[in-house]
PDB file of N, H, CA, C and O in Angstrom:
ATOM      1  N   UNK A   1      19.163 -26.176   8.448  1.00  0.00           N
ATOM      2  CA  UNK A   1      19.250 -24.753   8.161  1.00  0.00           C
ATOM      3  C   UNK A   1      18.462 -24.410   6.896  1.00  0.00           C
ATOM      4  O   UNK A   1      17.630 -23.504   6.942  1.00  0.00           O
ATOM      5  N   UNK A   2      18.665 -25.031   5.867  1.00  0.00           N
ATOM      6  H   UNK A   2      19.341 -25.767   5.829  1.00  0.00           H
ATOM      7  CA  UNK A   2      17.888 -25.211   4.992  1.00  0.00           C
ATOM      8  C   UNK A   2      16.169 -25.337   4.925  1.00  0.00           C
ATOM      9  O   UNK A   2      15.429 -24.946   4.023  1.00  0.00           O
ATOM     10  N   UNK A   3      15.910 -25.831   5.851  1.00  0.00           N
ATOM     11  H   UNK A   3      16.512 -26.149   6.584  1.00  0.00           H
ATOM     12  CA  UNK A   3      14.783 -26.054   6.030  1.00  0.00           C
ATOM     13  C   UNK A   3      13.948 -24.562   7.226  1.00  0.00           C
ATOM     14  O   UNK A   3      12.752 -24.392   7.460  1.00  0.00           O
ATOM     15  N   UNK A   4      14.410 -24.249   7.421  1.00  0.00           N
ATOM     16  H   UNK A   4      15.382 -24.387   7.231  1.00  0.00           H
ATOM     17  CA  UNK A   4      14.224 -23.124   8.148  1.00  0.00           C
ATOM     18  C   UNK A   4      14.124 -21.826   7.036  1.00  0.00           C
ATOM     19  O   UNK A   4      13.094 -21.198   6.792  1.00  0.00           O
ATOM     20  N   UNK A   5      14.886 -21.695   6.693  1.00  0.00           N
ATOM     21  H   UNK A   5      15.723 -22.206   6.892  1.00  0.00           H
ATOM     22  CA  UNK A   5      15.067 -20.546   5.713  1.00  0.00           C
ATOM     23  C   UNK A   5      14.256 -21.212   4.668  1.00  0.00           C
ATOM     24  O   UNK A   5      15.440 -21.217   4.332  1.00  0.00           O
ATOM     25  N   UNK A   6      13.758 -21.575   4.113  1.00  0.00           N
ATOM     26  H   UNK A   6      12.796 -21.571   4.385  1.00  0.00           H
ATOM     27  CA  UNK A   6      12.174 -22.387   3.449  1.00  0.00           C
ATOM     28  C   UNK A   6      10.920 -21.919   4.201  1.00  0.00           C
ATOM     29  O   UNK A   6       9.994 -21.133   3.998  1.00  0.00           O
ATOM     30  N   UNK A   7      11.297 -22.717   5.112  1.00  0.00           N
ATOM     31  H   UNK A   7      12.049 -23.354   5.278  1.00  0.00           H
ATOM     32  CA  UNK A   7       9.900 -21.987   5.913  1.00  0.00           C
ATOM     33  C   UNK A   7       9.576 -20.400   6.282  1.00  0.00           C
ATOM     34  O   UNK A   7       8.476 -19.875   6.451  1.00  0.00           O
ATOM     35  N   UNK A   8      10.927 -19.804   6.351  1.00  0.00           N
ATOM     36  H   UNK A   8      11.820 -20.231   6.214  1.00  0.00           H
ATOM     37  CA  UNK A   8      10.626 -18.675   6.185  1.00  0.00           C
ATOM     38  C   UNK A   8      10.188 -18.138   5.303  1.00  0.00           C
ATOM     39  O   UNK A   8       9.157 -17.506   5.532  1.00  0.00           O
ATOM     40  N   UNK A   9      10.718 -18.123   3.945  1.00  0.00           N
ATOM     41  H   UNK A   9      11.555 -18.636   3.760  1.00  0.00           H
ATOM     42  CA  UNK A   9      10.540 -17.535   2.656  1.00  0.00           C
ATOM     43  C   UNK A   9       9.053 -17.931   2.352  1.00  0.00           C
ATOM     44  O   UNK A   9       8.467 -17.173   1.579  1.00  0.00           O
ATOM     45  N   UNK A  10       8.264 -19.146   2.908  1.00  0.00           N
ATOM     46  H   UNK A  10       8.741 -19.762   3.536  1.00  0.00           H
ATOM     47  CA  UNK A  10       7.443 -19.821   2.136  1.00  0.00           C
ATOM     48  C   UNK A  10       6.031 -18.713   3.251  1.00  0.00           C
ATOM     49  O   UNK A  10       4.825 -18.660   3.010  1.00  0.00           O
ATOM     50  N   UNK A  11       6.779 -18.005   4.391  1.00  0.00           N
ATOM     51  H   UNK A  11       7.758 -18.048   4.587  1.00  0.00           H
ATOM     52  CA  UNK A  11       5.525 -17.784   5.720  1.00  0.00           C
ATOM     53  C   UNK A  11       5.579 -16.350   5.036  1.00  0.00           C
ATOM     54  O   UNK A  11       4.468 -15.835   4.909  1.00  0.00           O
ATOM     55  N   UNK A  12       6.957 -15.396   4.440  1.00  0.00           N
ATOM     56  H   UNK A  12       7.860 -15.814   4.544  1.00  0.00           H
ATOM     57  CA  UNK A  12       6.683 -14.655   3.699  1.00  0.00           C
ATOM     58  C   UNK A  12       5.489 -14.412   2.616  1.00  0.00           C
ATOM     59  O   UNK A  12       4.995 -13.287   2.551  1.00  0.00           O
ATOM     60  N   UNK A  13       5.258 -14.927   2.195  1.00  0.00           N
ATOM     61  H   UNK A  13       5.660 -15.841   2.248  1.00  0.00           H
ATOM     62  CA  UNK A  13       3.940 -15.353   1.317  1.00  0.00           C
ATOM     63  C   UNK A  13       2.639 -14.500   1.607  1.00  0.00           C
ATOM     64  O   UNK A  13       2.304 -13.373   1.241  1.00  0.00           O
ATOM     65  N   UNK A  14       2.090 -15.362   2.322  1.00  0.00           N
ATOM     66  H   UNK A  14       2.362 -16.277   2.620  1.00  0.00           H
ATOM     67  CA  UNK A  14       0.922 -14.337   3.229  1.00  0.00           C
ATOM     68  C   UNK A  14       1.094 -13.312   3.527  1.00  0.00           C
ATOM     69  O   UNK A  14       0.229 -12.487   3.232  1.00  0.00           O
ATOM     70  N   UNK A  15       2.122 -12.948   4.147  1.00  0.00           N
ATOM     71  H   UNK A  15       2.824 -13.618   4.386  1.00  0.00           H
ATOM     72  CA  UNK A  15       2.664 -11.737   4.747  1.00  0.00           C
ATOM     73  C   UNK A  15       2.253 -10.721   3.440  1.00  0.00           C
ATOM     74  O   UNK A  15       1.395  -9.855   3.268  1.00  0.00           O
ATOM     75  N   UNK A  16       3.026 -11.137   2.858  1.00  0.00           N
ATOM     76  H   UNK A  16       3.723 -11.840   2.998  1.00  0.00           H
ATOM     77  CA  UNK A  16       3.211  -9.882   1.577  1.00  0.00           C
ATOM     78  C   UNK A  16       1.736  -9.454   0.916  1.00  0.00           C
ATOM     79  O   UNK A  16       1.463  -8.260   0.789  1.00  0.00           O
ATOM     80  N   UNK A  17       0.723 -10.588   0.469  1.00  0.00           N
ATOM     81  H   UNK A  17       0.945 -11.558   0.573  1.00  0.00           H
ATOM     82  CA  UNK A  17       0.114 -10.520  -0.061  1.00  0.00           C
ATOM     83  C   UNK A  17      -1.509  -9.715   1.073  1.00  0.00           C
ATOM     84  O   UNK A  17      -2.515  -9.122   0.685  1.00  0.00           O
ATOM     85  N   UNK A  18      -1.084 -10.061   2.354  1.00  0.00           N
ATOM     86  H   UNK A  18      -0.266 -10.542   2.668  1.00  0.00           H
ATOM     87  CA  UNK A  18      -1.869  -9.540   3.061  1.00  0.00           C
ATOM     88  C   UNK A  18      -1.793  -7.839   3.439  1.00  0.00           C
ATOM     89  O   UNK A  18      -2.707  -7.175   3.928  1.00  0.00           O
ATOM     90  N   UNK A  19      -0.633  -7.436   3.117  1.00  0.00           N
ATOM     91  H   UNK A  19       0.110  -7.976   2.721  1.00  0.00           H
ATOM     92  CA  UNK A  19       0.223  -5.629   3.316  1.00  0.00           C
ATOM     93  C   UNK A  19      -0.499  -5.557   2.161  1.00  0.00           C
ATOM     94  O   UNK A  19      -1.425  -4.752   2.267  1.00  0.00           O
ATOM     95  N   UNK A  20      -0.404  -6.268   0.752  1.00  0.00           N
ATOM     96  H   UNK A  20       0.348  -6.921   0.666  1.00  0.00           H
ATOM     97  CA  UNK A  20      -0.502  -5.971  -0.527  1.00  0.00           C
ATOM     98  C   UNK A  20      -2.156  -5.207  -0.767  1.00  0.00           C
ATOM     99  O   UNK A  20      -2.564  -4.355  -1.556  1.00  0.00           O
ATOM    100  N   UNK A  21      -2.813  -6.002   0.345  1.00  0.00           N
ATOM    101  H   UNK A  21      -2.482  -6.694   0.986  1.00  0.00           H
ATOM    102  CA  UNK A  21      -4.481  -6.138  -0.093  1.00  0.00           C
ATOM    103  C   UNK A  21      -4.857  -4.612   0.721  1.00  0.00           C
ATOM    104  O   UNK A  21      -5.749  -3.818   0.422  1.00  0.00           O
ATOM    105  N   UNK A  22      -3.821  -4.517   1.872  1.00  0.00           N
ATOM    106  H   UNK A  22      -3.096  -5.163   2.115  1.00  0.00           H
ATOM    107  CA  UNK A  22      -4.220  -3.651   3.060  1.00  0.00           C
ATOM    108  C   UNK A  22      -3.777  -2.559   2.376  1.00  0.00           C
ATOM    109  O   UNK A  22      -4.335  -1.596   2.900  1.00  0.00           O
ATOM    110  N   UNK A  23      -3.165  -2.237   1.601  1.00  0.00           N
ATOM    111  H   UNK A  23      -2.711  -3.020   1.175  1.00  0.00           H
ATOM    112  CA  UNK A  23      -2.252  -1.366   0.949  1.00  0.00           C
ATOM    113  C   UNK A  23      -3.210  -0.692  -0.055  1.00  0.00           C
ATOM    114  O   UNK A  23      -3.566   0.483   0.034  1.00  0.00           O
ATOM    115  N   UNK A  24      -3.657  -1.696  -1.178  1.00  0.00           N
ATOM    116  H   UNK A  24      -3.369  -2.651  -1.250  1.00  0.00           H
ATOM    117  CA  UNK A  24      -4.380  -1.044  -2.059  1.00  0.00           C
ATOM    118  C   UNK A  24      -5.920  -0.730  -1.527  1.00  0.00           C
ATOM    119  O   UNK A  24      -6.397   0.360  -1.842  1.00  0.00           O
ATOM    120  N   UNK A  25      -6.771  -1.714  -0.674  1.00  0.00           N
ATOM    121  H   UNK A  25      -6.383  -2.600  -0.418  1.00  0.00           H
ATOM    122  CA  UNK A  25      -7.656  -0.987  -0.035  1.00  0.00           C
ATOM    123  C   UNK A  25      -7.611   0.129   0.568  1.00  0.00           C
ATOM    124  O   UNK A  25      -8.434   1.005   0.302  1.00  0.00           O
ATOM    125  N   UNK A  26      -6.459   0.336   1.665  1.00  0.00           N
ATOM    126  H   UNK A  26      -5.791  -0.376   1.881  1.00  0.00           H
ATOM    127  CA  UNK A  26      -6.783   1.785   2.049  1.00  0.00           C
ATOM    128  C   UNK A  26      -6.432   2.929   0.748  1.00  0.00           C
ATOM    129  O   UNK A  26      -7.077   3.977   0.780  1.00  0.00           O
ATOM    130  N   UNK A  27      -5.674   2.783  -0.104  1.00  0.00           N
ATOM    131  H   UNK A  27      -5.150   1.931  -0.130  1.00  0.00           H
ATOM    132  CA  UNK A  27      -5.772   3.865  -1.269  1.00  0.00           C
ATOM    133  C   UNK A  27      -7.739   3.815  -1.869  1.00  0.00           C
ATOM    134  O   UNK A  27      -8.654   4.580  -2.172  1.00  0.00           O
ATOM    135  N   UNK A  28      -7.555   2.935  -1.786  1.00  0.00           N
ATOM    136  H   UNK A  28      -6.812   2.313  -1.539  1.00  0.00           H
ATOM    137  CA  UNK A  28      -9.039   2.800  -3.105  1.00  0.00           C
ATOM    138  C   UNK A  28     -10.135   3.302  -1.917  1.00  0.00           C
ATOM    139  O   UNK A  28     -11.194   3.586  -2.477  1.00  0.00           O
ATOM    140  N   UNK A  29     -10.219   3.507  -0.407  1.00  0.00           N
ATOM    141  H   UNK A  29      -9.359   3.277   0.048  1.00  0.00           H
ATOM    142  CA  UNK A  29     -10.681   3.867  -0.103  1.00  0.00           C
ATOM    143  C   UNK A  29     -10.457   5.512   0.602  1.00  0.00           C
ATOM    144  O   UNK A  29     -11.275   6.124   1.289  1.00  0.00           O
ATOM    145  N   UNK A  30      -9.743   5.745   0.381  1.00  0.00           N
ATOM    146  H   UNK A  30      -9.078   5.248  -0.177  1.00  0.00           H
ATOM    147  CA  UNK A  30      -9.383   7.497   0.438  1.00  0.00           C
ATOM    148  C   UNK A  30     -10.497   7.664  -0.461  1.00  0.00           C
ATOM    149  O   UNK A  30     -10.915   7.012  -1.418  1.00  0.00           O
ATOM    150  N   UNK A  31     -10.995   9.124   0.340  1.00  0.00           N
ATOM    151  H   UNK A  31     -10.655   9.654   1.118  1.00  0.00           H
ATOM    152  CA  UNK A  31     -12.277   9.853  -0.061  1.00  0.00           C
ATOM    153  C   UNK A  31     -10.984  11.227  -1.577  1.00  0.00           C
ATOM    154  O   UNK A  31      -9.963  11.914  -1.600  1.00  0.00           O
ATOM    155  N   UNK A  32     -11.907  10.856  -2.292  1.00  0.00           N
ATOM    156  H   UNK A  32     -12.736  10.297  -2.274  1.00  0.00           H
ATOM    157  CA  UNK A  32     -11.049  12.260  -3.304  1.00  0.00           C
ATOM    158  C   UNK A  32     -10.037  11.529  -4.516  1.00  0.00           C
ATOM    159  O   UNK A  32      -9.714  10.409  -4.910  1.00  0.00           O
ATOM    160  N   UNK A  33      -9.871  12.469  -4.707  1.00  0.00           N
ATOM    161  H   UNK A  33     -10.133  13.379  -4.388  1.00  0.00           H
ATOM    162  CA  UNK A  33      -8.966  11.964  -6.031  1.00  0.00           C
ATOM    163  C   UNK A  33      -7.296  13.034  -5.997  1.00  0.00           C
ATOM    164  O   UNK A  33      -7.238  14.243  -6.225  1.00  0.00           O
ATOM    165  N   UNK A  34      -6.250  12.216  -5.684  1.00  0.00           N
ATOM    166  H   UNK A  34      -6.297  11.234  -5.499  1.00  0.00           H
ATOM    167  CA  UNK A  34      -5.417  13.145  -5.649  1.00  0.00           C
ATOM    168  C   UNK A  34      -5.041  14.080  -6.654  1.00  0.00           C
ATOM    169  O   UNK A  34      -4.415  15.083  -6.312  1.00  0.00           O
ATOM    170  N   UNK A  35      -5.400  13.851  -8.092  1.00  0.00           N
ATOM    171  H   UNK A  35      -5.909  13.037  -8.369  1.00  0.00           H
ATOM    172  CA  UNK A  35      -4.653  14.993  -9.054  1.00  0.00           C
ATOM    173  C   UNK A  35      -5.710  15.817  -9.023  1.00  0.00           C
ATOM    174  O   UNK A  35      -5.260  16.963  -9.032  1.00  0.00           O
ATOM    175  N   UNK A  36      -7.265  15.835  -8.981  1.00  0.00           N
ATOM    176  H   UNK A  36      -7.631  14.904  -8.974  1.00  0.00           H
ATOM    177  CA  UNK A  36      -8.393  16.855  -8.184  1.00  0.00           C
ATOM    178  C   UNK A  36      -7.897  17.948  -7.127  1.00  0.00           C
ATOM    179  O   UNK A  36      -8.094  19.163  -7.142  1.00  0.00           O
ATOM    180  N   UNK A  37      -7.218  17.191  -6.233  1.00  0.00           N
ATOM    181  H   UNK A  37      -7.058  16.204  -6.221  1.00  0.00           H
ATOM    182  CA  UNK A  37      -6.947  17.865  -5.259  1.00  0.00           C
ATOM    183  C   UNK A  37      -5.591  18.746  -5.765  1.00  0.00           C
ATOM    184  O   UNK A  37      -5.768  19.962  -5.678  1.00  0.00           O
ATOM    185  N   UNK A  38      -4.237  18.320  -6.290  1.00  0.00           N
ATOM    186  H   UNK A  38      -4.093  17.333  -6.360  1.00  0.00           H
ATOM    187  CA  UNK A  38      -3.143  19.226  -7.080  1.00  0.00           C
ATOM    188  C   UNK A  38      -4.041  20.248  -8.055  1.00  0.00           C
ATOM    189  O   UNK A  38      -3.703  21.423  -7.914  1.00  0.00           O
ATOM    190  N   UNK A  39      -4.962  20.058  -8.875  1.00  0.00           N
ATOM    191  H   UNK A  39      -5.236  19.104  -8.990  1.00  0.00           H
ATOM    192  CA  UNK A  39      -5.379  21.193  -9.729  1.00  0.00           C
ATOM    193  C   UNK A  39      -6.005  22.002  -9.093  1.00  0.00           C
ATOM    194  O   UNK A  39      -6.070  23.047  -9.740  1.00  0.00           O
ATOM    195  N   UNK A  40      -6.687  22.097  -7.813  1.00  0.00           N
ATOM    196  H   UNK A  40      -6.634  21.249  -7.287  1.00  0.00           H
ATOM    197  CA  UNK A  40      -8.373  22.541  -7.377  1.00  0.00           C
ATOM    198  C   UNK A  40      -7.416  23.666  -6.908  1.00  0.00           C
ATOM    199  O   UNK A  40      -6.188  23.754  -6.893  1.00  0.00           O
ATOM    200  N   UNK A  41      -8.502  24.563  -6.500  1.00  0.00           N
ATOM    201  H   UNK A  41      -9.499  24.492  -6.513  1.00  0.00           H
ATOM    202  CA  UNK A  41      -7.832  25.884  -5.965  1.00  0.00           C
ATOM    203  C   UNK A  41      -7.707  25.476  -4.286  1.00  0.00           C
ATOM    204  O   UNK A  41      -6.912  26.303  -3.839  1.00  0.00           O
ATOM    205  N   UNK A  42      -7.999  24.869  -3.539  1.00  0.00           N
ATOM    206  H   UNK A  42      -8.644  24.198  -3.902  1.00  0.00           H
ATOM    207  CA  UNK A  42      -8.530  24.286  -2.390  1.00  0.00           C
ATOM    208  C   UNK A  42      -7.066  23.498  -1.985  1.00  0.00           C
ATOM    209  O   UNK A  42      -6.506  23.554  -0.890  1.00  0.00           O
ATOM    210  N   UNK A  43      -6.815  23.081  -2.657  1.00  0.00           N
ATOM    211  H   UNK A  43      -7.270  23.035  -3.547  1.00  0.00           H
ATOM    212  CA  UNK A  43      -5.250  22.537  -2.461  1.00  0.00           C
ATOM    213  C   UNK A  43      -4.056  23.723  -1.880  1.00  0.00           C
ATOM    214  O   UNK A  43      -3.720  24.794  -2.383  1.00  0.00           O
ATOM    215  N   UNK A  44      -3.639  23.108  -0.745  1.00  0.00           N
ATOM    216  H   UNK A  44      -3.912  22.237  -0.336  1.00  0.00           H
ATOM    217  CA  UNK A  44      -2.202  24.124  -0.329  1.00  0.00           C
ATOM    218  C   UNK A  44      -1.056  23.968  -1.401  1.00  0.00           C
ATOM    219  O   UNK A  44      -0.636  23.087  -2.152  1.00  0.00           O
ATOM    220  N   UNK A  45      -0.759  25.307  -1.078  1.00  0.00           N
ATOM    221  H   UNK A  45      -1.099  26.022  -0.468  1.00  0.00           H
ATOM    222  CA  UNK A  45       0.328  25.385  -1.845  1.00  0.00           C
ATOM    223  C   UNK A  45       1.922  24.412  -2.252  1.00  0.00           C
ATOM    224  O   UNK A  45       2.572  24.061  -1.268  1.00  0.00           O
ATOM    225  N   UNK A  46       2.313  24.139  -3.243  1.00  0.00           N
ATOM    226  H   UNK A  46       1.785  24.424  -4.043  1.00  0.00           H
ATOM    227  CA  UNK A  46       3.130  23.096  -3.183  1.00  0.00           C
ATOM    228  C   UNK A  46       4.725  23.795  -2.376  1.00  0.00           C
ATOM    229  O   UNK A  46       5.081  24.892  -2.806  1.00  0.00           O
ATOM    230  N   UNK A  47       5.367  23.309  -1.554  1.00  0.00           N
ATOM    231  H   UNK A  47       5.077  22.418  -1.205  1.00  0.00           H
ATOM    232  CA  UNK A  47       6.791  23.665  -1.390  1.00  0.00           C
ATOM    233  C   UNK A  47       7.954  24.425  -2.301  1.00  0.00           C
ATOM    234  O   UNK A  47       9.093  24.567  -1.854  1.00  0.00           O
TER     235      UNK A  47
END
């Protein structure tokens, strides 16, 4: 049992670090700058 729950925690690893990479690439690749977009007149109105 022990050894299972190891291997899990250890397959976690990749996992995380691969969301991690996918995560900050798609931000860093959004076109714009979000606080640009809150100041600009072009921005909808907030709620």
């Amino acid at each position: 049992m022990a050894k299972f729950i190891l291997v899990r925690l250890l397959g976690t690893i990749p996992v995380l670090l691969g969301v991690s990479i996918l995560v900050f690439s798609m931000v860093r690749l959004v076109p714009g700058d979000p606080i640009d977009m809150m100041f600009s007149n072009l921005a909808p109105p907030s709620p």
